[in-house]
PDBQT receptor file of N, H, CA, C and O in Angstrom, charges set to zero:
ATOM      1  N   UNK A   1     106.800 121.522  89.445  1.00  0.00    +0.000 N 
ATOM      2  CA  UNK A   1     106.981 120.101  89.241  1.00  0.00    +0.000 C 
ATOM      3  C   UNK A   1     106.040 119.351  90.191  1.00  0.00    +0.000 C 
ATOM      4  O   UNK A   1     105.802 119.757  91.329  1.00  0.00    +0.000 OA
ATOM      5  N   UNK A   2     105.682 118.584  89.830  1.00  0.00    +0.000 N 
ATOM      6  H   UNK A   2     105.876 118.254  88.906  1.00  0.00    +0.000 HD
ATOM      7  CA  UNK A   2     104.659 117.738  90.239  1.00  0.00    +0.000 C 
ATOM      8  C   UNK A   2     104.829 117.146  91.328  1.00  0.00    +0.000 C 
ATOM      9  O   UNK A   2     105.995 117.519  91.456  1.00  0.00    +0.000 OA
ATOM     10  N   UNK A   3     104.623 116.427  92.388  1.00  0.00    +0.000 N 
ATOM     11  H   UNK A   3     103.675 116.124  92.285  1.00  0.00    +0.000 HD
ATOM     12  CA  UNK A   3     104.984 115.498  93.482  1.00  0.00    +0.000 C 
ATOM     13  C   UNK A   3     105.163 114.394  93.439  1.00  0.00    +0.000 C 
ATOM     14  O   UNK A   3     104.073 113.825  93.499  1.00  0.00    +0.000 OA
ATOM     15  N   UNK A   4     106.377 113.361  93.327  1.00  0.00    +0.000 N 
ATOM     16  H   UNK A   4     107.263 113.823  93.278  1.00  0.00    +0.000 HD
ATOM     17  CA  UNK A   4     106.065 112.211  92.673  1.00  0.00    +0.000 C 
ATOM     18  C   UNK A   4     105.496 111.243  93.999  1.00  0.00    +0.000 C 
ATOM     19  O   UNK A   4     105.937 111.396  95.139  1.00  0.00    +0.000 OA
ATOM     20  N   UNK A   5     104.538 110.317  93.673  1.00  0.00    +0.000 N 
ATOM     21  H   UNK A   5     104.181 110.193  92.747  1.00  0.00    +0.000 HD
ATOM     22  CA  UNK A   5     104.229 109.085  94.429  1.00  0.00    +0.000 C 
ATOM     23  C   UNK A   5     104.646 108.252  95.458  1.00  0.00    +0.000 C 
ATOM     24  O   UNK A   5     104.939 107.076  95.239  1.00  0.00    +0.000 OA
ATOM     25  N   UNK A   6     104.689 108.651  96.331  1.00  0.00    +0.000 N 
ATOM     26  H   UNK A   6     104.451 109.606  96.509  1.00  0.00    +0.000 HD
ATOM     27  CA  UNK A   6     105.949 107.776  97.374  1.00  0.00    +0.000 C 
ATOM     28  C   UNK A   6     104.484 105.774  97.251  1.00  0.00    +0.000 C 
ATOM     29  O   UNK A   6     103.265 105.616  97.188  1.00  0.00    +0.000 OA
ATOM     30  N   UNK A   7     105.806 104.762  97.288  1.00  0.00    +0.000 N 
ATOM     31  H   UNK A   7     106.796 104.891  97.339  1.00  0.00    +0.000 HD
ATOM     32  CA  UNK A   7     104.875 103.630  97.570  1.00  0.00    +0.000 C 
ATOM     33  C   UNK A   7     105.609 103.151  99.175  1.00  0.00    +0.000 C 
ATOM     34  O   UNK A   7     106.704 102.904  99.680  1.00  0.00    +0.000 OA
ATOM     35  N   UNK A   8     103.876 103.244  99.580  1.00  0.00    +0.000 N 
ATOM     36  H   UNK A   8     102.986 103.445  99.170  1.00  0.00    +0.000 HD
ATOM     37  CA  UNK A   8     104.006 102.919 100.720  1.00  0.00    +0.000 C 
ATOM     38  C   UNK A   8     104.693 101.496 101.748  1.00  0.00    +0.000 C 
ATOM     39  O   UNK A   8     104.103 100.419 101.830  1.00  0.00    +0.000 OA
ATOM     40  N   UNK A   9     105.687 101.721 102.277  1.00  0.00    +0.000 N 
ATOM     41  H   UNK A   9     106.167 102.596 102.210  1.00  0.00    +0.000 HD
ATOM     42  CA  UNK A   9     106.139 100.290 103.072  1.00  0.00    +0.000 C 
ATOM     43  C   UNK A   9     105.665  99.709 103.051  1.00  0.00    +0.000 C 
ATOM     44  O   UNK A   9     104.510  99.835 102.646  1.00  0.00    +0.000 OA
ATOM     45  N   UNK A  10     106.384  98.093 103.657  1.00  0.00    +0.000 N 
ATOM     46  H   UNK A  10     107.323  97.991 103.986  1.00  0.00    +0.000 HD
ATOM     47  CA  UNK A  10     105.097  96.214 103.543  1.00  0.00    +0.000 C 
ATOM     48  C   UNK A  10     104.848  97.175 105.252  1.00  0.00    +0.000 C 
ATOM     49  O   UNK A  10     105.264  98.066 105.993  1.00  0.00    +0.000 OA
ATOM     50  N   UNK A  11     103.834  96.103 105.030  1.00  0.00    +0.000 N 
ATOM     51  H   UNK A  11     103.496  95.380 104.428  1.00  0.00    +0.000 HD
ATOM     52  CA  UNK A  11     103.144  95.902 106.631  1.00  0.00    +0.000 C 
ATOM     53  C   UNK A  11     103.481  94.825 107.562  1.00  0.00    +0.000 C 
ATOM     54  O   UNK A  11     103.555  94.766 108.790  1.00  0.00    +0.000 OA
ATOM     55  N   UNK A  12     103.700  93.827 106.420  1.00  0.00    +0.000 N 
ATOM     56  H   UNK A  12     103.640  93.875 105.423  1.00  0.00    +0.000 HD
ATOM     57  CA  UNK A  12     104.085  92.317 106.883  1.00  0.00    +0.000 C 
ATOM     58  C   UNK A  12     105.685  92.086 106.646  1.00  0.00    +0.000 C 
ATOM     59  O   UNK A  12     106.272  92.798 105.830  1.00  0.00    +0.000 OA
ATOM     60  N   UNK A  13     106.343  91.120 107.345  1.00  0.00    +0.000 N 
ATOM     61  H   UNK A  13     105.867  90.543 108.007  1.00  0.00    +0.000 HD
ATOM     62  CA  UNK A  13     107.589  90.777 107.407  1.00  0.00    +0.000 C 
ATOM     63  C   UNK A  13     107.846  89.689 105.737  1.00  0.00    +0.000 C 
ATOM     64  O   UNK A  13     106.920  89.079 105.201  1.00  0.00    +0.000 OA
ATOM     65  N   UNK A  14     108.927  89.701 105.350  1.00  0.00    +0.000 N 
ATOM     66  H   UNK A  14     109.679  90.196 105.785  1.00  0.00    +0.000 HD
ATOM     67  CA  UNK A  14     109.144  89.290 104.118  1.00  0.00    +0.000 C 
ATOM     68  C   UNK A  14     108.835  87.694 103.642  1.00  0.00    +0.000 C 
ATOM     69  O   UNK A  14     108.819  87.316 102.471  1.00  0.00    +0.000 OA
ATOM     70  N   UNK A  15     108.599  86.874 104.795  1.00  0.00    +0.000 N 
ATOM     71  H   UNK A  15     108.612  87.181 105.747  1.00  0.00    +0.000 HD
ATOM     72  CA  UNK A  15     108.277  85.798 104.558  1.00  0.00    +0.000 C 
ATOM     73  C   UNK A  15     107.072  85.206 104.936  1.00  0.00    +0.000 C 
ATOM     74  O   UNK A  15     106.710  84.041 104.765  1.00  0.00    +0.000 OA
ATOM     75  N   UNK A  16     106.178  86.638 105.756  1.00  0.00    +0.000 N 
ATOM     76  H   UNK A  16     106.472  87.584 105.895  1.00  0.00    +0.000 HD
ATOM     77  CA  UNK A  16     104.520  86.110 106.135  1.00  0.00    +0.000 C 
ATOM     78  C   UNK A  16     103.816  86.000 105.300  1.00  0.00    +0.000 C 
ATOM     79  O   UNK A  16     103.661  87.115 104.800  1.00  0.00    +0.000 OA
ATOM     80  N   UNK A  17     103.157  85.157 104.723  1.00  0.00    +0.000 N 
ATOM     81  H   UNK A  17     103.283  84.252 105.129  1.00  0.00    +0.000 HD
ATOM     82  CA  UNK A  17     102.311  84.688 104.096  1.00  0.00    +0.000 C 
ATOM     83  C   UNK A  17     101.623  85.834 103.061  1.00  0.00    +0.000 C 
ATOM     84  O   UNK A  17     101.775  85.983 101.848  1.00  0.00    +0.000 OA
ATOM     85  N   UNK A  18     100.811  86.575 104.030  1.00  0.00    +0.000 N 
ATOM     86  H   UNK A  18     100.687  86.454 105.015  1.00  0.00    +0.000 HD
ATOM     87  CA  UNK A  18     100.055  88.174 103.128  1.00  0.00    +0.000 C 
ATOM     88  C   UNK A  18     101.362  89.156 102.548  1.00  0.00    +0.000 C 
ATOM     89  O   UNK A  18     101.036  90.281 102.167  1.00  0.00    +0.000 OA
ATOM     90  N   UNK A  19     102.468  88.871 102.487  1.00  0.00    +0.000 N 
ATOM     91  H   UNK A  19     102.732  87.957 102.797  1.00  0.00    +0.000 HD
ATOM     92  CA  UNK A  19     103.605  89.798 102.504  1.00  0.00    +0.000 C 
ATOM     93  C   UNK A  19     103.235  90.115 100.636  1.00  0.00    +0.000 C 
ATOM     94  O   UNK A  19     103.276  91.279 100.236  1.00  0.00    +0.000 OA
ATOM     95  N   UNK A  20     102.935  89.097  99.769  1.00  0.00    +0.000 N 
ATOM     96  H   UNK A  20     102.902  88.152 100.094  1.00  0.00    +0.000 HD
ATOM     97  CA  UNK A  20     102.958  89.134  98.872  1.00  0.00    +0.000 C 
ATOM     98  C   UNK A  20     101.989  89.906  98.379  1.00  0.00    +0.000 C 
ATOM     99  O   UNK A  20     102.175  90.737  97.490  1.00  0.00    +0.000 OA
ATOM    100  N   UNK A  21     100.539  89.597  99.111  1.00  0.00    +0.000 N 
ATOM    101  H   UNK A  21     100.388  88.922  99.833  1.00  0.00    +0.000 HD
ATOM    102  CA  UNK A  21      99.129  90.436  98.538  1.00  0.00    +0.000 C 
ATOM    103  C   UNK A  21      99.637  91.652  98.825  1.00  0.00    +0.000 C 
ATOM    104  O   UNK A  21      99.287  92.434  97.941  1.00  0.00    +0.000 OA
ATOM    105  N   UNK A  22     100.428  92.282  99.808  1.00  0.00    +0.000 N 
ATOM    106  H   UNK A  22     100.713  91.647 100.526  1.00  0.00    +0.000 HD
ATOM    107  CA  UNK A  22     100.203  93.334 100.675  1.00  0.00    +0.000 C 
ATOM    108  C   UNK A  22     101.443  94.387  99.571  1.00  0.00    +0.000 C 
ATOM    109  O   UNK A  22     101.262  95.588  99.371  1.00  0.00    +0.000 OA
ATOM    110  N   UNK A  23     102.659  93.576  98.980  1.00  0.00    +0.000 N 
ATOM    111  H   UNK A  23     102.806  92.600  99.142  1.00  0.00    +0.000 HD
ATOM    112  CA  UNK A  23     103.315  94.405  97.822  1.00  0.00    +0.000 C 
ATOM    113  C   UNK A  23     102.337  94.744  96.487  1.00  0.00    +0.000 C 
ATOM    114  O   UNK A  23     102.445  95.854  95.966  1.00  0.00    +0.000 OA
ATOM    115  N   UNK A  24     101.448  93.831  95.988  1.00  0.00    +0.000 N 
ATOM    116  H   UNK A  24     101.361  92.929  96.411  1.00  0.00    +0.000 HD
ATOM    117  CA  UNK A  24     100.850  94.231  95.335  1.00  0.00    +0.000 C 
ATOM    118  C   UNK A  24      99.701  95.144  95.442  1.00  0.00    +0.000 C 
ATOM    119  O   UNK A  24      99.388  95.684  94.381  1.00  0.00    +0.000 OA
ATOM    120  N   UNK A  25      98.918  95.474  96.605  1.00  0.00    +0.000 N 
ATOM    121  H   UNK A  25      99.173  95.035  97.467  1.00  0.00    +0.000 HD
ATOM    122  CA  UNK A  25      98.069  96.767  96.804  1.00  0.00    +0.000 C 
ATOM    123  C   UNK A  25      99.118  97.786  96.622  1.00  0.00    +0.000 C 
ATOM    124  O   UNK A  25      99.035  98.690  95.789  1.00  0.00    +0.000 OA
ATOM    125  N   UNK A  26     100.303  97.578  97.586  1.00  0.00    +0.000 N 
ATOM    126  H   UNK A  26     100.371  96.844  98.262  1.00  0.00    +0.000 HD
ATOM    127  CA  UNK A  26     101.223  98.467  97.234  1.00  0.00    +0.000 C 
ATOM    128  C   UNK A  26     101.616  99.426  96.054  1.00  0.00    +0.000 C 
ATOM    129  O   UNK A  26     102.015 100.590  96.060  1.00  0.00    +0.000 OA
ATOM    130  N   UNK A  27     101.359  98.504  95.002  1.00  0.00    +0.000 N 
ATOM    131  H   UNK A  27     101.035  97.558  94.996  1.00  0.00    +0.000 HD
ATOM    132  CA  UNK A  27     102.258  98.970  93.849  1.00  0.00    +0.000 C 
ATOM    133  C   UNK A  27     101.013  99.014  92.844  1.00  0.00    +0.000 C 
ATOM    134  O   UNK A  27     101.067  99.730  91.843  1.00  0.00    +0.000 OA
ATOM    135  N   UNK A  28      99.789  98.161  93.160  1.00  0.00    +0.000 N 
ATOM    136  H   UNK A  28      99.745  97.580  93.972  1.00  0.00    +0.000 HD
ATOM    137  CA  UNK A  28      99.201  98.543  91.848  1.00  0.00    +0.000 C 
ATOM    138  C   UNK A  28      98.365  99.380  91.600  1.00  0.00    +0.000 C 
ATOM    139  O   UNK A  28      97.518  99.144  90.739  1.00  0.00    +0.000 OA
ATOM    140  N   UNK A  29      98.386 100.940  92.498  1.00  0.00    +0.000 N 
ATOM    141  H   UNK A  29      99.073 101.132  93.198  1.00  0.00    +0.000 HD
ATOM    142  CA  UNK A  29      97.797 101.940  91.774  1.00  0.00    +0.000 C 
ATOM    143  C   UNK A  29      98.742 102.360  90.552  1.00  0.00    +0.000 C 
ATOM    144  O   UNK A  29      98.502 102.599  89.368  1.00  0.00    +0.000 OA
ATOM    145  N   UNK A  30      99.865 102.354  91.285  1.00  0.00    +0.000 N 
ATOM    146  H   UNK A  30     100.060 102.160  92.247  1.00  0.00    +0.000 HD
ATOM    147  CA  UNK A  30     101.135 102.879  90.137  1.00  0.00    +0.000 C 
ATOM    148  C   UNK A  30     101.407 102.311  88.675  1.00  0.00    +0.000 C 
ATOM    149  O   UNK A  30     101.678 102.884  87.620  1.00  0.00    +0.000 OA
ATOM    150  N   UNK A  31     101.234 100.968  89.007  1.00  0.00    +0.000 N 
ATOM    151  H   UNK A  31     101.014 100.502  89.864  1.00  0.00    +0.000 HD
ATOM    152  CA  UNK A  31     101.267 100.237  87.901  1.00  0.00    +0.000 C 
ATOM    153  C   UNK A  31     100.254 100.666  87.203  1.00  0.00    +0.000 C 
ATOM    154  O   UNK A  31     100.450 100.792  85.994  1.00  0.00    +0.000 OA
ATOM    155  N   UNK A  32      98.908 101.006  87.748  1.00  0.00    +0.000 N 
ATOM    156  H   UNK A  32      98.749 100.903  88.730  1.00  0.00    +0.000 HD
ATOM    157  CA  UNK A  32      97.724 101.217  86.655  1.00  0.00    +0.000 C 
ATOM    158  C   UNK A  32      98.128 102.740  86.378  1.00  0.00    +0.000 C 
ATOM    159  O   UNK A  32      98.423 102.757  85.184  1.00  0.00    +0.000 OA
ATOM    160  N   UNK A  33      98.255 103.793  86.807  1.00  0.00    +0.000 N 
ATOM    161  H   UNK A  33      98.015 103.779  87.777  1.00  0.00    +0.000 HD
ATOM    162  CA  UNK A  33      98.920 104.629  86.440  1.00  0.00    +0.000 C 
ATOM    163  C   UNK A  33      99.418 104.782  85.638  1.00  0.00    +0.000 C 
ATOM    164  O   UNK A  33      99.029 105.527  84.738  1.00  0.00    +0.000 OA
ATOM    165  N   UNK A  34     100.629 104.055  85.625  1.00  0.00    +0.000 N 
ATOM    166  H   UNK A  34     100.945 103.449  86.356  1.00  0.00    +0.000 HD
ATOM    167  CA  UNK A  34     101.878 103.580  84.240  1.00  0.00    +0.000 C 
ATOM    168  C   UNK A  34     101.131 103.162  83.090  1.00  0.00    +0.000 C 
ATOM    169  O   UNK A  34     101.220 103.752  82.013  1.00  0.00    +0.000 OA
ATOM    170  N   UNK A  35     100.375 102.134  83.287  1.00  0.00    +0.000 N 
ATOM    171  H   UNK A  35     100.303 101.655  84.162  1.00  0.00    +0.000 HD
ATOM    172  CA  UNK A  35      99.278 101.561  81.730  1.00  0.00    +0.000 C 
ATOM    173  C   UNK A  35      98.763 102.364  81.556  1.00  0.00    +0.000 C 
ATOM    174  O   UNK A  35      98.843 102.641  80.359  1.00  0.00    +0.000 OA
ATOM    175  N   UNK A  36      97.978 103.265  82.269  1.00  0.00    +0.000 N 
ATOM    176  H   UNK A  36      97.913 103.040  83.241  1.00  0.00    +0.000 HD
ATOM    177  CA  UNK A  36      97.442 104.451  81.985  1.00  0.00    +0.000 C 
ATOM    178  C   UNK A  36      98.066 105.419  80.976  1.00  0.00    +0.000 C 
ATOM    179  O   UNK A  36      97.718 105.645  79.817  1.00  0.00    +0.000 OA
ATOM    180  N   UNK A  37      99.156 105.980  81.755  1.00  0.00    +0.000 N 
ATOM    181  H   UNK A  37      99.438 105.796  82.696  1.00  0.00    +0.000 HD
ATOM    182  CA  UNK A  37      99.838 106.752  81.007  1.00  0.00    +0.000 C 
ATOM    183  C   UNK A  37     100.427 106.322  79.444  1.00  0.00    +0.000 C 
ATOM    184  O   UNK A  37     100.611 107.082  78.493  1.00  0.00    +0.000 OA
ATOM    185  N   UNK A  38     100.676 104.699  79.523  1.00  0.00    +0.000 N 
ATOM    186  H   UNK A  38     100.527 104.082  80.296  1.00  0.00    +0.000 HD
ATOM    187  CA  UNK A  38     101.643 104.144  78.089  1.00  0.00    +0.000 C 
ATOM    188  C   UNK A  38     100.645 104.415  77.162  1.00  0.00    +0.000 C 
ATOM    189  O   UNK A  38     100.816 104.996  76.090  1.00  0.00    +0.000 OA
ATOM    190  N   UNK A  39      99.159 103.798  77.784  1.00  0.00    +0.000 N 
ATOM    191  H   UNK A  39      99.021 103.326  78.654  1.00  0.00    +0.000 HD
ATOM    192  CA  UNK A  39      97.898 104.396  76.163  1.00  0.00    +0.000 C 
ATOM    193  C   UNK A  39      97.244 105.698  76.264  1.00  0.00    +0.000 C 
ATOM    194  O   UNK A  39      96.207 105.859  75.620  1.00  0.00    +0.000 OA
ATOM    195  N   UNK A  40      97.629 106.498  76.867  1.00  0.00    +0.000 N 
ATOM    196  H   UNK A  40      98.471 106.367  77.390  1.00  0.00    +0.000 HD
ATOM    197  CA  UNK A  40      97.368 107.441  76.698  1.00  0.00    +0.000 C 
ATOM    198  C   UNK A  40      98.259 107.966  75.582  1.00  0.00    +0.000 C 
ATOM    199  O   UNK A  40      97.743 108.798  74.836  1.00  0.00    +0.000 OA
ATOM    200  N   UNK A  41      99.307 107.666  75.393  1.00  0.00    +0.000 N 
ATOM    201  H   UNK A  41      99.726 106.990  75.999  1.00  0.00    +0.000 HD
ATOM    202  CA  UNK A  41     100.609 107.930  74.506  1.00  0.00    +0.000 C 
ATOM    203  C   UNK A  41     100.872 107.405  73.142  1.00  0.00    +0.000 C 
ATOM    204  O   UNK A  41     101.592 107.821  72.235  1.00  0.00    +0.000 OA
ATOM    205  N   UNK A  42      99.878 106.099  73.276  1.00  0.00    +0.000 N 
ATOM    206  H   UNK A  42      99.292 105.761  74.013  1.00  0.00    +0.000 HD
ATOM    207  CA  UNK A  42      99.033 105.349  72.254  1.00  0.00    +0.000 C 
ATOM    208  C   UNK A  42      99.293 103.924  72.152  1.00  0.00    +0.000 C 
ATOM    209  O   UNK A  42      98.914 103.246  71.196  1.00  0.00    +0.000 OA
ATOM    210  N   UNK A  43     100.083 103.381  73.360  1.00  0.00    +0.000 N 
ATOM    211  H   UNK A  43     100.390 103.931  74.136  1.00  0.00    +0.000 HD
ATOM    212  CA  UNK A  43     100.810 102.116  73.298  1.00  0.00    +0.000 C 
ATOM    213  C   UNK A  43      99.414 101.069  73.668  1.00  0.00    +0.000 C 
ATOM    214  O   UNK A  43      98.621 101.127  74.608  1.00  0.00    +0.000 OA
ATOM    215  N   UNK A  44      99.501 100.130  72.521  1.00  0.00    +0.000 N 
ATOM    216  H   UNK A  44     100.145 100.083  71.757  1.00  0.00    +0.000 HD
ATOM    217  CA  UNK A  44      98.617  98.940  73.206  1.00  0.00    +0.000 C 
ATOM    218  C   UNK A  44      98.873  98.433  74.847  1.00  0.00    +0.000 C 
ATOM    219  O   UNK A  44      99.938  98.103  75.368  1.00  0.00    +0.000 OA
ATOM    220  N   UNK A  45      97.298  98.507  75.546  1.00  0.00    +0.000 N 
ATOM    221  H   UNK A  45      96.433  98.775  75.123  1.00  0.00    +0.000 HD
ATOM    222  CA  UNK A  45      97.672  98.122  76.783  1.00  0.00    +0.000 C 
ATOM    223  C   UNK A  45      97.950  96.556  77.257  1.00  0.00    +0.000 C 
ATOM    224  O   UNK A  45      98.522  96.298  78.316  1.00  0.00    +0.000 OA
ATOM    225  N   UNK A  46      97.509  95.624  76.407  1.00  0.00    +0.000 N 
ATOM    226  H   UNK A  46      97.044  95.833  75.547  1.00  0.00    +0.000 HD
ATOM    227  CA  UNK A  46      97.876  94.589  76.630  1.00  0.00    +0.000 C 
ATOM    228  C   UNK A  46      99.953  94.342  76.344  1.00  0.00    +0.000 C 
ATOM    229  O   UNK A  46     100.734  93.623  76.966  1.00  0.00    +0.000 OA
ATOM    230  N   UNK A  47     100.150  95.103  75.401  1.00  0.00    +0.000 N 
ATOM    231  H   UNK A  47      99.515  95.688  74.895  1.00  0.00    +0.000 HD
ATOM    232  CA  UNK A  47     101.412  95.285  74.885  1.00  0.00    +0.000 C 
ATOM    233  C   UNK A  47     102.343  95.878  76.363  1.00  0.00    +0.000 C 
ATOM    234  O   UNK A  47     103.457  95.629  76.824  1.00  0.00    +0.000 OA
ATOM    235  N   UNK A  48     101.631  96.432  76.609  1.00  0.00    +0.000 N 
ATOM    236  H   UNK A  48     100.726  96.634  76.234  1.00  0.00    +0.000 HD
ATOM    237  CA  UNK A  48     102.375  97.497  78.124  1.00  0.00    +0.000 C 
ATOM    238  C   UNK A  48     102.445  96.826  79.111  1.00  0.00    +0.000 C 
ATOM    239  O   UNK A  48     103.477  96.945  79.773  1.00  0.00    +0.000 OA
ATOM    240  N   UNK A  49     101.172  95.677  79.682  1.00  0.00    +0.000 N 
ATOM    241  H   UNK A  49     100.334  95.580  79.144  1.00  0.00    +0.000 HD
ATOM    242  CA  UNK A  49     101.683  94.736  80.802  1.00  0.00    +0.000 C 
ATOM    243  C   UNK A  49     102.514  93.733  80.465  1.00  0.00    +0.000 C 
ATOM    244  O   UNK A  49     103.297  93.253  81.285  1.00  0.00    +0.000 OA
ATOM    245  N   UNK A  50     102.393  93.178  78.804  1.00  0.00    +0.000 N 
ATOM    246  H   UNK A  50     101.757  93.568  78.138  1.00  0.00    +0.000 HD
ATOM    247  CA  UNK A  50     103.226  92.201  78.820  1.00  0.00    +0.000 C 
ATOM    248  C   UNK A  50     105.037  92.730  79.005  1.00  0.00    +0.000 C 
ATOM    249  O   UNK A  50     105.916  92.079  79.569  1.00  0.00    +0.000 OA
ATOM    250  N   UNK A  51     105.167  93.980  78.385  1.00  0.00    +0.000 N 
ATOM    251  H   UNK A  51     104.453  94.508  77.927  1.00  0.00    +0.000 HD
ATOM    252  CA  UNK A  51     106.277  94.569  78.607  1.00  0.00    +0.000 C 
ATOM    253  C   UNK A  51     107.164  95.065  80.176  1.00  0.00    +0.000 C 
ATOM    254  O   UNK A  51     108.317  95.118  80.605  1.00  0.00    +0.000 OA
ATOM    255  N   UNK A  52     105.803  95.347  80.612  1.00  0.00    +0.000 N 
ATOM    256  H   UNK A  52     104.866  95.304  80.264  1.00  0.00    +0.000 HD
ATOM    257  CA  UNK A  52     105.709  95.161  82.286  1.00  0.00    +0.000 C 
ATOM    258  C   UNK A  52     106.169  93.871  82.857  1.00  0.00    +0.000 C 
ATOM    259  O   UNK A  52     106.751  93.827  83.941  1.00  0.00    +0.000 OA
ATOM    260  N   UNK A  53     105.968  93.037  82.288  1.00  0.00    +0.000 N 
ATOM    261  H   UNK A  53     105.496  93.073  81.407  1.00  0.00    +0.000 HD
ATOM    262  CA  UNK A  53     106.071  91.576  83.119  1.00  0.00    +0.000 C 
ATOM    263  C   UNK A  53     107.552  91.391  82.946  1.00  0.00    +0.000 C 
ATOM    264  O   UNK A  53     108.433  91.097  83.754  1.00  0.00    +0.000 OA
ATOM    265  N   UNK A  54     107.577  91.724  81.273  1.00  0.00    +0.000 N 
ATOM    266  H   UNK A  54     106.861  91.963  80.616  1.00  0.00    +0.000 HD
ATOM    267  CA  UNK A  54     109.286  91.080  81.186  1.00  0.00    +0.000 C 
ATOM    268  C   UNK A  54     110.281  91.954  81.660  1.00  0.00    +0.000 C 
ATOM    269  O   UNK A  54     111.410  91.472  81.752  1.00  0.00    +0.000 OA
ATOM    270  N   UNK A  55     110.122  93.106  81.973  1.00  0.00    +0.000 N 
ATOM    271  H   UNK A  55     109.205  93.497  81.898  1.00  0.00    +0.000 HD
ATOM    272  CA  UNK A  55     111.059  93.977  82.372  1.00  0.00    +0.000 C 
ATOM    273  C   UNK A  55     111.259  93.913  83.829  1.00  0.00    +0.000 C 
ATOM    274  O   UNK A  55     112.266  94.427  84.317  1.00  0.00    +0.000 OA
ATOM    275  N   UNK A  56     110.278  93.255  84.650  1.00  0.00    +0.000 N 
ATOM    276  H   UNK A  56     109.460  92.838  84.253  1.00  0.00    +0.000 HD
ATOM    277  CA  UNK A  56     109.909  92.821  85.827  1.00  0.00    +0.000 C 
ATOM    278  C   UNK A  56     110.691  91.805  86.008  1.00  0.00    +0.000 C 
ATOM    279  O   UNK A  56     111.547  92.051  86.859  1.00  0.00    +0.000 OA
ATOM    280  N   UNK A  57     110.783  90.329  85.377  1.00  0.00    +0.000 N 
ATOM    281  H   UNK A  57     110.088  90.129  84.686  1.00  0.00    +0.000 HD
ATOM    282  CA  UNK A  57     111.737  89.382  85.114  1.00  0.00    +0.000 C 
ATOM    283  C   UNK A  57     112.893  89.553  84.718  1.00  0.00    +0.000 C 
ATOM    284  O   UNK A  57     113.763  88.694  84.861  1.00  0.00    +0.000 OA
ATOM    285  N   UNK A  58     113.077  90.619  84.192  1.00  0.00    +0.000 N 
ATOM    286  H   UNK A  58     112.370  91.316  84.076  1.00  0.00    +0.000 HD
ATOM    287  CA  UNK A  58     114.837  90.470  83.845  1.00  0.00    +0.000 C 
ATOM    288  C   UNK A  58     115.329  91.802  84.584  1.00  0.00    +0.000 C 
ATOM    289  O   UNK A  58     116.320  92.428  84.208  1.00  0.00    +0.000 OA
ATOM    290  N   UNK A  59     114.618  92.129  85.559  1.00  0.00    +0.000 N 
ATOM    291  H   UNK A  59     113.814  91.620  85.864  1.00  0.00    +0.000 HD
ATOM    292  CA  UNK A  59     115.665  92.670  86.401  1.00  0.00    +0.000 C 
ATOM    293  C   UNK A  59     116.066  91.786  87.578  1.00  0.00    +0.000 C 
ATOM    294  O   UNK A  59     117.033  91.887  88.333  1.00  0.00    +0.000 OA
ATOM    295  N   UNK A  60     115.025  90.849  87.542  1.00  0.00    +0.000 N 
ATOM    296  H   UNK A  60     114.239  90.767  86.929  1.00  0.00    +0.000 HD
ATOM    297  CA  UNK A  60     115.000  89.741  89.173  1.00  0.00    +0.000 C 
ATOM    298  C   UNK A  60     117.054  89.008  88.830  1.00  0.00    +0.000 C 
ATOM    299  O   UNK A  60     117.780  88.619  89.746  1.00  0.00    +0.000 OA
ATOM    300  N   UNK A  61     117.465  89.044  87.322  1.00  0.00    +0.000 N 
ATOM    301  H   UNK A  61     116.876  89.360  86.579  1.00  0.00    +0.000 HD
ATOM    302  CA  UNK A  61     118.245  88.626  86.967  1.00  0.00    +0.000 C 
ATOM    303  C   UNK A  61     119.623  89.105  86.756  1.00  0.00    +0.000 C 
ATOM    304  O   UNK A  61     120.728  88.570  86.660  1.00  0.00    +0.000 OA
ATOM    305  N   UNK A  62     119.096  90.468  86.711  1.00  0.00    +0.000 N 
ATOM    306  H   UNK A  62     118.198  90.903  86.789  1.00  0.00    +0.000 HD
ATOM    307  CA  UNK A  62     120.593  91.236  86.210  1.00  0.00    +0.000 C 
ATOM    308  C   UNK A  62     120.352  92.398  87.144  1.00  0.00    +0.000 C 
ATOM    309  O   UNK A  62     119.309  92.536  87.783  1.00  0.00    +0.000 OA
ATOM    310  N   UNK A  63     121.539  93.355  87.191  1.00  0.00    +0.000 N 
ATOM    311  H   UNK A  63     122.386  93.243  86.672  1.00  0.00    +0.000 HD
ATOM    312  CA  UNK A  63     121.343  94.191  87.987  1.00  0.00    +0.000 C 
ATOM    313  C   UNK A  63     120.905  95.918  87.224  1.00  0.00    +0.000 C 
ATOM    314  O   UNK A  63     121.412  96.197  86.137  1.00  0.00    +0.000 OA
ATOM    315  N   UNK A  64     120.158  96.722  87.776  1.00  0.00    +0.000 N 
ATOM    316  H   UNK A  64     119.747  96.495  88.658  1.00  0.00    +0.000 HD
ATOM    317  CA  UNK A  64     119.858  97.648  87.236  1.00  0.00    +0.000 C 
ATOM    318  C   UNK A  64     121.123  98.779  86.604  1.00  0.00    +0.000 C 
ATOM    319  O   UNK A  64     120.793  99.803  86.007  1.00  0.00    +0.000 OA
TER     320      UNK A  64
């Protein structure tokens, strides 16, 4: 079995300013990864971030 991806801790405290750039280096090899993988599978990639976004938004809302 493969090794899965650990994403690496913020650097910055949750309300410093770079806190925000610094989650997204964070996360967006993975994310490209993920698009990667959805068309590789054959899913439109524009279809995959927008699906990305909303699944992103409705968890900010409900709980997993």
């Amino acid at each position: 079995m493969a090794k899965e991806a650990v994403v690496r801790p913020p650097v910055h405290e949750v309300n410093a300013i770079p806190y925000d750039a610094d989650c997204q280096d964070a996360l967006g090899p993975h994310v490209d990864e993920l698009i990667n993988r959805a068309a590789a599978a054959g899913w439109n990639r524009t279809r995959v971030a927008s699906a990305l976004m909303y699944l992103g938004a409705k968890r900010l809302t409900s709980a997993p």
